[in-house]
ChimeraX commands (.cxc) that place a marker at each C-alpha (Angstrom):
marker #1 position 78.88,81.12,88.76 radius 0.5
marker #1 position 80.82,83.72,86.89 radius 0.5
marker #1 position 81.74,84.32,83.02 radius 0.5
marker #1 position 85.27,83.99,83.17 radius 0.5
marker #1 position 85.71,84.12,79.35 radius 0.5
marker #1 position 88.74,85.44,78.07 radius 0.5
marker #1 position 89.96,85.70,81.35 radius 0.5
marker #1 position 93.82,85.20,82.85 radius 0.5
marker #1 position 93.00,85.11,86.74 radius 0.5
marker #1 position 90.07,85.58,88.19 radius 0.5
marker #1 position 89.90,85.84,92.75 radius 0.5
marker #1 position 86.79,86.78,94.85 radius 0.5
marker #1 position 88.27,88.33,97.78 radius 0.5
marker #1 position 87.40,86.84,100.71 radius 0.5
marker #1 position 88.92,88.67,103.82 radius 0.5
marker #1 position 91.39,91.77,104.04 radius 0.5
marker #1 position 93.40,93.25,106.89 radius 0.5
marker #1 position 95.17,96.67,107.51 radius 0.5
marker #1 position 97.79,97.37,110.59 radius 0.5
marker #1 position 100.71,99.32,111.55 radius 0.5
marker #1 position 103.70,97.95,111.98 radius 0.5
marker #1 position 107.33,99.71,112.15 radius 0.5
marker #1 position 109.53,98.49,109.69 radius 0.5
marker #1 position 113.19,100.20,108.58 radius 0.5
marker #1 position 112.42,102.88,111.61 radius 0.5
marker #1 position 108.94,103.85,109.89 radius 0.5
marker #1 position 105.38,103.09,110.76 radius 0.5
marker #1 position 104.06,101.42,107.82 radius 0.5
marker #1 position 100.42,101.27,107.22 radius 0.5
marker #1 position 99.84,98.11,105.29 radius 0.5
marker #1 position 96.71,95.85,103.68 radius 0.5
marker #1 position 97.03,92.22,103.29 radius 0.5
marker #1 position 94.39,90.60,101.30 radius 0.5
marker #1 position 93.15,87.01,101.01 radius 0.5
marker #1 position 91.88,85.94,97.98 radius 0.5
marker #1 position 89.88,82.92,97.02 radius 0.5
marker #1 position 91.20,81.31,93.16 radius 0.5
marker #1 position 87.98,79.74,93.03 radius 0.5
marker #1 position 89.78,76.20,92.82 radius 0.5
marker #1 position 90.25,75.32,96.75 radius 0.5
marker #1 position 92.85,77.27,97.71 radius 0.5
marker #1 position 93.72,81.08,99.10 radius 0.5
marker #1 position 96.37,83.46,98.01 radius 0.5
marker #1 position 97.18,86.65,99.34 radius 0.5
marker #1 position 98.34,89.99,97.70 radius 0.5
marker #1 position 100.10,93.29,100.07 radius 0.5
marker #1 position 100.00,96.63,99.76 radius 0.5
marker #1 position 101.53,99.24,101.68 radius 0.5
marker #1 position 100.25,103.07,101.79 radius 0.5
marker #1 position 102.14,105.64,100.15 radius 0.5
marker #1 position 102.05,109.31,100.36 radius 0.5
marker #1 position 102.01,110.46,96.44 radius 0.5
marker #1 position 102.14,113.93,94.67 radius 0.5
marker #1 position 100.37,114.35,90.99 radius 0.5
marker #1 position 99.91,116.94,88.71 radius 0.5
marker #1 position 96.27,116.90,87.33 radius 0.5
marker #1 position 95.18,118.69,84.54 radius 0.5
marker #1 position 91.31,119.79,84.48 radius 0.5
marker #1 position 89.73,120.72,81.65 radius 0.5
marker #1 position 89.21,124.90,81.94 radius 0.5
marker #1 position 91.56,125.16,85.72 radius 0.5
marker #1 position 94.90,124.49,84.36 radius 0.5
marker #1 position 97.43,122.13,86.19 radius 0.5
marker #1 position 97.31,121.73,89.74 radius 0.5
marker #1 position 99.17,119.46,91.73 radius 0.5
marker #1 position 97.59,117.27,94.69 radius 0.5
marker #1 position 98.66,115.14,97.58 radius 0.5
marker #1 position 96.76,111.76,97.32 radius 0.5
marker #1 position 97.44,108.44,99.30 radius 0.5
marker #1 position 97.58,105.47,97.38 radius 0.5
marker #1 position 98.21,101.73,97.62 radius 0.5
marker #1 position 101.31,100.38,96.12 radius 0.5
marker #1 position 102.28,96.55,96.01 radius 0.5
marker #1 position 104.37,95.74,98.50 radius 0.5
marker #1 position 106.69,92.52,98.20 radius 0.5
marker #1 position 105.90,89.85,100.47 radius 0.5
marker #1 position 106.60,86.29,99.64 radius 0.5
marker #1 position 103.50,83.87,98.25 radius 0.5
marker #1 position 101.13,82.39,100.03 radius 0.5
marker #1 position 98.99,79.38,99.53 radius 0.5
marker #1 position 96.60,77.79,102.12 radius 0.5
marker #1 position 93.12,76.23,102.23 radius 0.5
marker #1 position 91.39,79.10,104.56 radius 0.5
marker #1 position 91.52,82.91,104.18 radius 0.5
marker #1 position 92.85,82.68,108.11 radius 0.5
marker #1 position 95.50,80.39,107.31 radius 0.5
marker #1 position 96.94,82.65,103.99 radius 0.5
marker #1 position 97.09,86.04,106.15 radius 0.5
marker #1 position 98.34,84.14,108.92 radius 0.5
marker #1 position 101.14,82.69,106.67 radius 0.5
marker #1 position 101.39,86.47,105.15 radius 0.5
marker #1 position 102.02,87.83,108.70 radius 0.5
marker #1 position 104.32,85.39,109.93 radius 0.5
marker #1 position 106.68,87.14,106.80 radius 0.5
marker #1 position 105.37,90.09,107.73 radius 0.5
marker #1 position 106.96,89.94,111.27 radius 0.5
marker #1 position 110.31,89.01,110.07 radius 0.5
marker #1 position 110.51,92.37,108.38 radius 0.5
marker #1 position 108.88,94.06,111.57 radius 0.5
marker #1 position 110.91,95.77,114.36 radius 0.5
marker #1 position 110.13,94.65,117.76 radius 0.5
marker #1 position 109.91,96.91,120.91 radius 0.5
marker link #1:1,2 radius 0.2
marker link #1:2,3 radius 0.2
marker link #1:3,4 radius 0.2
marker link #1:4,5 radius 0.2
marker link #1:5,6 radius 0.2
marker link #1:6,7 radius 0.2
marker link #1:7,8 radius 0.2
marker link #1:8,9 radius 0.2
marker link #1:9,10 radius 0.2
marker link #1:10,11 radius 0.2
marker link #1:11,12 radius 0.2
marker link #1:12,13 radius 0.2
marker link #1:13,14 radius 0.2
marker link #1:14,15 radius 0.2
marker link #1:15,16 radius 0.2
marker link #1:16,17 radius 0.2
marker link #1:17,18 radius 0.2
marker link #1:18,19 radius 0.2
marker link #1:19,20 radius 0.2
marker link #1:20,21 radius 0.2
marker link #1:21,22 radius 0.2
marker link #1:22,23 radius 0.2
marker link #1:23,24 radius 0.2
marker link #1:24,25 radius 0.2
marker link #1:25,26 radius 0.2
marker link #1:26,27 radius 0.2
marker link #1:27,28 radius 0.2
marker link #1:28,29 radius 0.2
marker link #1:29,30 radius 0.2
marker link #1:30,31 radius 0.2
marker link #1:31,32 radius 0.2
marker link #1:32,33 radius 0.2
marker link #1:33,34 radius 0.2
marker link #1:34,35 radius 0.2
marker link #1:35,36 radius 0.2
marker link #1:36,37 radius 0.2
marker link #1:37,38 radius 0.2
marker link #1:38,39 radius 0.2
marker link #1:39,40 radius 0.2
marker link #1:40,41 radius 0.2
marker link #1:41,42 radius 0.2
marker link #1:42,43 radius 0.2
marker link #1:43,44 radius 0.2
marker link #1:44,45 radius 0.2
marker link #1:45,46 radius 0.2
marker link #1:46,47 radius 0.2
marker link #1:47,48 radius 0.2
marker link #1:48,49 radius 0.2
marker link #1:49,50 radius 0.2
marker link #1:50,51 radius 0.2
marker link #1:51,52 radius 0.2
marker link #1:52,53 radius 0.2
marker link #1:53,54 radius 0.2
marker link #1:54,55 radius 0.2
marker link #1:55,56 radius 0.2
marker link #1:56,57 radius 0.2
marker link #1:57,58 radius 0.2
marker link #1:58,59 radius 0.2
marker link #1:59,60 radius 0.2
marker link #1:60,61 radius 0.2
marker link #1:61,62 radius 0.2
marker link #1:62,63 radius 0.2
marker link #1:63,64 radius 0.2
marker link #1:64,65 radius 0.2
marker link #1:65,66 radius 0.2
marker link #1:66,67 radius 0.2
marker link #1:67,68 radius 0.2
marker link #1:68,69 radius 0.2
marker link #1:69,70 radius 0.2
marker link #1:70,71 radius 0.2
marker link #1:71,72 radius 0.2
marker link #1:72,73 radius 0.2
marker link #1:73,74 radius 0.2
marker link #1:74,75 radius 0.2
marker link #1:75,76 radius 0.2
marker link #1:76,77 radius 0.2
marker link #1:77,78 radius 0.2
marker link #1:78,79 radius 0.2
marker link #1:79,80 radius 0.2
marker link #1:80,81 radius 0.2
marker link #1:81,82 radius 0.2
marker link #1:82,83 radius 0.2
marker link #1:83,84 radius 0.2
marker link #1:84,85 radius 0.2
marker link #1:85,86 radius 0.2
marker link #1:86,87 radius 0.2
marker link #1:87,88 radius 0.2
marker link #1:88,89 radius 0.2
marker link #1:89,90 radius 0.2
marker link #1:90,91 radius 0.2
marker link #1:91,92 radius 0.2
marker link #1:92,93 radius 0.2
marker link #1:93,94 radius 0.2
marker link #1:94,95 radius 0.2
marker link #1:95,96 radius 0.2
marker link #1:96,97 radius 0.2
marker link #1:97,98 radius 0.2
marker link #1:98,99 radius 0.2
marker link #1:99,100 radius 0.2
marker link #1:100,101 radius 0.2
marker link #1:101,102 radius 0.2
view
């Protein structure tokens, strides 16, 4: 299906979700992601959204810096099931145990 040639890991993603949840006092805004490893089996990978500053430099304006939102990893443990549903499931179940409840 796909020239993986010279190539460490390879996934086709097969389902992502974003929520909100309030962890350490803070509404988080964070992305799970299942991903297919093309051999049976589903993974997922988290990121959380962070507010960033940078200082660009444009050829001709000088430096400026900007605000940008980015995605950063964010640590939660592995995941391994036979359905995308069943990997972000597992990743939420984690997920809560960090979460505050109301």
């Amino acid at each position: 299906m796909y020239n993986r040639e010279g190539v460490s890991e390879f996934y086709e993603i097969a389902k992502t979700v974003e929520l909100y949840v309030r962890v350490n006092g803070v509404t988080e805004h964070i992305r799970i992601v299942a991903r297919d490893n093309l051999r049976g089996t589903f993974s997922t990978v988290s990121y959380i959204q962070r507010e960033i500053y940078a200082d660009l430099v444009y050829p001709g304006t000088g430096e400026s810096r900007v605000k940008m939102m980015v995605w950063a990893d964010w640590d939660l443990p592995w995941t391994n099931r036979d359905t995308p549903e069943e990997a972000i499931n597992q990743a939420l179940s984690f997920l809560w145990e960090r979460a505050e409840r109301d």
